[in-house]
ZAMARGU-4260 file (C-alpha; in steps of 0.2 Angstrom, whole numbers, plus 5000, padded with zeros to 4 digits):
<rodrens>
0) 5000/5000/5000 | 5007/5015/4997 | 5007/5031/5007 | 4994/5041/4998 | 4984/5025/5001
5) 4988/5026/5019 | 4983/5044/5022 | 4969/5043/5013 | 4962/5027/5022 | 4967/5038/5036
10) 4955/5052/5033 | 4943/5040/5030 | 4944/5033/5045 | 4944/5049/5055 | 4930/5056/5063
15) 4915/5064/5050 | 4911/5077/5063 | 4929/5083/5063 | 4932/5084/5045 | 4916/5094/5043
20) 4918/5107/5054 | 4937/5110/5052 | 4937/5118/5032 | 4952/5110/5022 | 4960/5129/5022
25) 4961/5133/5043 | 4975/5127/5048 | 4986/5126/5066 | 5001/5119/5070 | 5000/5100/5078
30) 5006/5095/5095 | 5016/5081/5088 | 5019/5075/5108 | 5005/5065/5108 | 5004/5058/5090
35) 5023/5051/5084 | 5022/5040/5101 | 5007/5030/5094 | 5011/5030/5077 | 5017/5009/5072
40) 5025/5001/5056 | 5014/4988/5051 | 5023/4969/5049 | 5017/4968/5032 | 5027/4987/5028
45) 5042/4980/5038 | 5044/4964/5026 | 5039/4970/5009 | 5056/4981/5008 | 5046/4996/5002
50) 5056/5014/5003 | 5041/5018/5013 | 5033/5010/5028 | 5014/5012/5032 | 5011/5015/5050
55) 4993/5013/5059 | 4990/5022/5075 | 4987/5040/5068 | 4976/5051/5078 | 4973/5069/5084
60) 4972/5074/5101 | 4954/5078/5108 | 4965/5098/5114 | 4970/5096/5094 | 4954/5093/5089
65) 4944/5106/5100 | 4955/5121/5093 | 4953/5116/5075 | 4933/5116/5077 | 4936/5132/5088
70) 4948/5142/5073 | 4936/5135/5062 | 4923/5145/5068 | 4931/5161/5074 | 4936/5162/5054
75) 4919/5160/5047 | 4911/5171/5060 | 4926/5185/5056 | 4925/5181/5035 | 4906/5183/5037
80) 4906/5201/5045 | 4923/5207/5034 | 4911/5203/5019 | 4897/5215/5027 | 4908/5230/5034
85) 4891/5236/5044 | 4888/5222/5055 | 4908/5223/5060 | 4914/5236/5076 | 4926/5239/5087
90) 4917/5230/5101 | 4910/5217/5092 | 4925/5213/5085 | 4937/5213/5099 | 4924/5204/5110
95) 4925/5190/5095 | 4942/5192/5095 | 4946/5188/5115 | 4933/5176/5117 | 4943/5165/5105
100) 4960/5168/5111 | 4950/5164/5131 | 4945/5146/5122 | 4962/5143/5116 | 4970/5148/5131
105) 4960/5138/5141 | 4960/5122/5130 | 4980/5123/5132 | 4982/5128/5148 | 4992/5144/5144
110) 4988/5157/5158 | 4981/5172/5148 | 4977/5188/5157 | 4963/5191/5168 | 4958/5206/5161
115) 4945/5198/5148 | 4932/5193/5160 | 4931/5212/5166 | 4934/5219/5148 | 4931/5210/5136
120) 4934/5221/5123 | 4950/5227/5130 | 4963/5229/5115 | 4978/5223/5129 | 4972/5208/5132
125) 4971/5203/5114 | 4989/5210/5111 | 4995/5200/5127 | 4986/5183/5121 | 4991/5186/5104
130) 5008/5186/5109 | 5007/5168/5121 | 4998/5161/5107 | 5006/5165/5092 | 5011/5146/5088
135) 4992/5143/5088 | 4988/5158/5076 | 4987/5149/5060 | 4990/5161/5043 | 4973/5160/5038
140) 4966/5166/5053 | 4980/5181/5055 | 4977/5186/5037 | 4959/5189/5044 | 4964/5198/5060
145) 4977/5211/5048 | 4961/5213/5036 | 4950/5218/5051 | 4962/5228/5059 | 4965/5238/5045
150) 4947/5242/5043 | 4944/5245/5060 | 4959/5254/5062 | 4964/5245/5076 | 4985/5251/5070
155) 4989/5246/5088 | 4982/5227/5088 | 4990/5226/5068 | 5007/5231/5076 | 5007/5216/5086
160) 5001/5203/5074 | 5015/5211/5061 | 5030/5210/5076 | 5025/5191/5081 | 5026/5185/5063
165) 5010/5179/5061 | 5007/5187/5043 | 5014/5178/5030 | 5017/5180/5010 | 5001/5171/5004
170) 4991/5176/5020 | 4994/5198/5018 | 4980/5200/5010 | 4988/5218/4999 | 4990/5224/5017
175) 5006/5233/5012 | 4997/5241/4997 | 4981/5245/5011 | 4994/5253/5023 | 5003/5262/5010
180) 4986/5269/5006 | 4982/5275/5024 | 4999/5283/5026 | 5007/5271/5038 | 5024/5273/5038
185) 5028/5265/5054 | 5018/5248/5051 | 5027/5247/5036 | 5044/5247/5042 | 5038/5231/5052
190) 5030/5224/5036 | 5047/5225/5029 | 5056/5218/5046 | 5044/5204/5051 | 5036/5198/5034
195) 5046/5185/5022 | 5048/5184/5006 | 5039/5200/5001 | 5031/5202/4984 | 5042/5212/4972
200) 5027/5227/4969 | 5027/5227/4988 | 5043/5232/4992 | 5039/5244/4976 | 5026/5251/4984
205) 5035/5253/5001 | 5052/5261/4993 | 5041/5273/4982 | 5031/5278/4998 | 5049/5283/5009
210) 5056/5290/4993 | 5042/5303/4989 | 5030/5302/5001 | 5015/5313/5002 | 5013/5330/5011
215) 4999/5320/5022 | 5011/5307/5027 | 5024/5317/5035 | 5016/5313/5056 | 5018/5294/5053
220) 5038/5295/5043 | 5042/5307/5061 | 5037/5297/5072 | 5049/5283/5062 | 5061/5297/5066
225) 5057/5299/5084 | 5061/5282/5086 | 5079/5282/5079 | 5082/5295/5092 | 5071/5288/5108
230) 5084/5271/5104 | 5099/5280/5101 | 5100/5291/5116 | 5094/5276/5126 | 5112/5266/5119
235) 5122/5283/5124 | 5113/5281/5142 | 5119/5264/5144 | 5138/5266/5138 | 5140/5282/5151
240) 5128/5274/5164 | 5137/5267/5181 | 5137/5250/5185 | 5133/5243/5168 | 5140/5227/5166
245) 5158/5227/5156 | 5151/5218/5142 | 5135/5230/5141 | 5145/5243/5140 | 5158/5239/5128
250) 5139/5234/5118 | 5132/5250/5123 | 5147/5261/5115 | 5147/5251/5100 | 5129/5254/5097
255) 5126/5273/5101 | 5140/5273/5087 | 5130/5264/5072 | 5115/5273/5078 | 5123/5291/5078
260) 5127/5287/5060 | 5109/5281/5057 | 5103/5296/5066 | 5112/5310/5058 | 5111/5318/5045
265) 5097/5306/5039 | 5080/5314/5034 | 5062/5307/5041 | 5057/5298/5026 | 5077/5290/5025
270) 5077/5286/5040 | 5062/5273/5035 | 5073/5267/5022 | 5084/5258/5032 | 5070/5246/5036
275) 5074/5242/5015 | 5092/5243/5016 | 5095/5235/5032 | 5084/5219/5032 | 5087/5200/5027
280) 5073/5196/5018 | 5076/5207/5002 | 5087/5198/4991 | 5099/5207/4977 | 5086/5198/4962
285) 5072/5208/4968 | 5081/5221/4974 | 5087/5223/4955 | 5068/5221/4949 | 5063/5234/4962
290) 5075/5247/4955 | 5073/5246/4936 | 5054/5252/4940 | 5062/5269/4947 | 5059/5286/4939
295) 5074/5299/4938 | 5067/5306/4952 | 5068/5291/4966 | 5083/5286/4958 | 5092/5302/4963
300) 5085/5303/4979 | 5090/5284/4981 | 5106/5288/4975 | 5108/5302/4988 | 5104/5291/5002
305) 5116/5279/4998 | 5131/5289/4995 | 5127/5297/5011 | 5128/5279/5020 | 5147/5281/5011
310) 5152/5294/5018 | 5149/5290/5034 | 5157/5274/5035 | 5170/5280/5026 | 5172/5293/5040
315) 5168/5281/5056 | 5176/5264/5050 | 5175/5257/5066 | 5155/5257/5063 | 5148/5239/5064
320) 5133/5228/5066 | 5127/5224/5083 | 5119/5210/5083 | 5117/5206/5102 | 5110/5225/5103
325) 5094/5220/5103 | 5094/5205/5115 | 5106/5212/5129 | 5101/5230/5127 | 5084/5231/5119
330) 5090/5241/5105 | 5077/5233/5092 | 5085/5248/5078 | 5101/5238/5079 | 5094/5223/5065
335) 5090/5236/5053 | 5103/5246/5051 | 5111/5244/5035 | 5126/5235/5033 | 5142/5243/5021
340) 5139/5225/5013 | 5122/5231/5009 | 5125/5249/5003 | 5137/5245/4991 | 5129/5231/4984
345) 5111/5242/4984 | 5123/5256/4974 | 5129/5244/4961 | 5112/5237/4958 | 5107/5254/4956
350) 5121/5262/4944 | 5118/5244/4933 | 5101/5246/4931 | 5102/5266/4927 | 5117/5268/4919
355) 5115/5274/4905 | 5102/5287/4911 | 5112/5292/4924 | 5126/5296/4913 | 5117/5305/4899
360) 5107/5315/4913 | 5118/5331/4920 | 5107/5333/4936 | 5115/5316/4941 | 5135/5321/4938
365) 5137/5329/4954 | 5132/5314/4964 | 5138/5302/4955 | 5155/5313/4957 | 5154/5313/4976
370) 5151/5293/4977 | 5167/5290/4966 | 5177/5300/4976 | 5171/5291/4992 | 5173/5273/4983
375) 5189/5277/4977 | 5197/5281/4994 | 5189/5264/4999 | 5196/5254/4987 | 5214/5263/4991
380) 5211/5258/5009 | 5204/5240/5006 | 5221/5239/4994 | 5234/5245/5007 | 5225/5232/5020
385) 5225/5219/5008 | 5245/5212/5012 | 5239/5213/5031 | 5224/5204/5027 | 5232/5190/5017
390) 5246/5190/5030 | 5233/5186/5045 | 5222/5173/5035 | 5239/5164/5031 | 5244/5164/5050
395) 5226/5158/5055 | 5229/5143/5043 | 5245/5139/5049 | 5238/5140/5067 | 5222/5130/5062
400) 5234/5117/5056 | 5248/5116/5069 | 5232/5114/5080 | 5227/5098/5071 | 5244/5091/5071
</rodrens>
């Protein structure tokens, strides 16, 4: 028998009232605890010298069970009112909204805050339980919970499904292009941070936006702003504070460094682009399919931006990434401030895909002139290091190897 055989005698098997109240698109994650124990190869399986053995034993727990008939309802009853935007409130919702999270809570046994019972339509408790939960937050259901928020404009709740990851490529439901709309400037640097595998129009959208964005925009990009200064003095306060630990310290100093440099100098709308420029999930391919969709215009004020980044590390080499900031020191900013890798790789994706405009185009000559005078001094600097460099990695390998001997 083979294994498509198995899983469908399986589901056959199962029970009827189960498979018709969970729909074949709600999905949760498993407690595999109480299933991989039972599971047995049967004899038959185990002399037939098949690749691949049937096993017999296959069952979901009843906790298992009761969450999938429970998400399956909380998603019809929130698809339902999303369809008819009258019947859907702020108090309706959010009473919806904590009641499942209680039932989920409760069928697990996670402690959940006692707030609920006194107000149950308290926008802390869902963010709390959200957070506890979130491995029980299924894509489907938190695609619903982002399209709610956003017509709710519940930006506080939305901020909290973003941050714990719960809203995944095929589960956005355009929230990028929604956000973009209502001039959100701080939920889409989280977009940027915390969602994977970002469409290309997206990231499009979100690089357009910082690069020119509108007049009625300008309260959301400030408080982006206000945030890259609320973290850097907080790193300053913790490398002159008294009785920090050594290693805090020495943290401390070394972040108030890289985000001086990602403070200054740096407009409001710029300062959101280093939520582009400073995040793993952008690679160089649709990075390169992002810029060639650039007018002259974005293109100059990208390039600004990014010789700008030059300049400063060419005049604070000792700038680097932090990346115990965050976890030592709660400087969140840390992760996403752009690498030197990352500039000069964003600068050369730009000058390929432009080049020729850029070089028949006057307005561009002064900048272009400033960022080869930065590059070349880099390159002479990265060539007198070079023997050094070569002179260390050849050490390291003769210490490696005296090691082994």
């Amino acid at each position: 028998m083979t294994l498509l055989d198995s899983i469908t005698r399986a589901a056959a098997a199962a029970d009827d009232s189960l498979l018709s109240a969970a729909a074949p698109n709600t999905l949760i994650i498993l407690n595999p605890n109480g299933i991989f124990p039972n599971l047995k190869p049967d004899r038959e399986s185990l002399t037939s010298g098949q690749p691949l053995l049937r096993v017999s034993g296959w069952s979901i727990s009843p906790t298992d069970s009761d969450i999938i008939r429970c998400t399956s309802k909380f998603s019809k009853s929130i698809r339902k009112k999303l369809k008819k935007h009258k019947t859907l409130n702020h108090a309706g919702f959010l009473q919806l909204l904590n009641t499942f999270l209680g039932t989920v809570g409760e069928k697990l046994g996670v402690p959940l805050d006692s707030e609920a019972s006194s107000h149950p339509n308290s926008t802390s408790f869902a963010r709390s339980s959200i957070k506890k939960l979130r491995c029980f937050i299924g894509g489907e259901v938190a695609g619903l919970l982002s399209k709610a928020c956003v017509v709710l404009e519940l930006w506080e709740l939305l901020e909290t499904i973003i941050v714990s990851e719960l809203v995944g490529p095929f589960y956005s439901t355009n929230l990028v292009e929604k956000l973009v709309d209502q001039n959100r400037a701080k939920l889409l640097c989280l977009c940027v941070k915390h969602i994977a595998d970002l469409r290309p129009a997206e990231i499009l959208a979100v690089l357009r936006f910082f690069l020119s964005p509108p007049s009625d925009a300008y309260n959301g990009i400030l408080e982006v702003k206000k945030e890259w200064e609320k973290q850097a003095m907080l790193a300053i306060e913790k490398a002159t504070k008294n009785g920090v630990p050594k290693h805090a310290a020495i943290l401390a100093k070394e972040a108030s460094i890289l985000l001086m440099l990602a403070h200054d100098s740096f407009s409001a709308s710029e300062s959101c682009l280093h939520y582009v420029f400073g995040t793993s999930n952008i690679d160089g391919l649709v990075l390169s399919s992002v810029f060639s969709s650039l007018n002259g215009r974005e293109v100059l004020a990208l390039i600004r931006y990014l010789v700008r980044w030059l300049k400063k590390y060419e005049r604070f080499p000792e700038a680097g990434p932090c990346l115990q900031a965050n976890s030592v020191l709660s400087l969140s900013v840390c992760d996403v401030v752009p690498s030197f890798e990352s500039i000069v790789g964003a600068l050369s994706l730009v000058l390929d895909e432009h080049f020729s405009y850029l070089v028949l185009n006057t307005e561009f000559y002064n900048e272009l002139k400033d960022a080869q005078e930065v590059v070349n001094d880099l390159a002479a600097e990265a060539d007198a290091s070079s023997p050094l460099d070569c002179l260390v990695n050849h050490l390291k390998y003769q210490f490696s190897k005296n090691e082994s001997q």
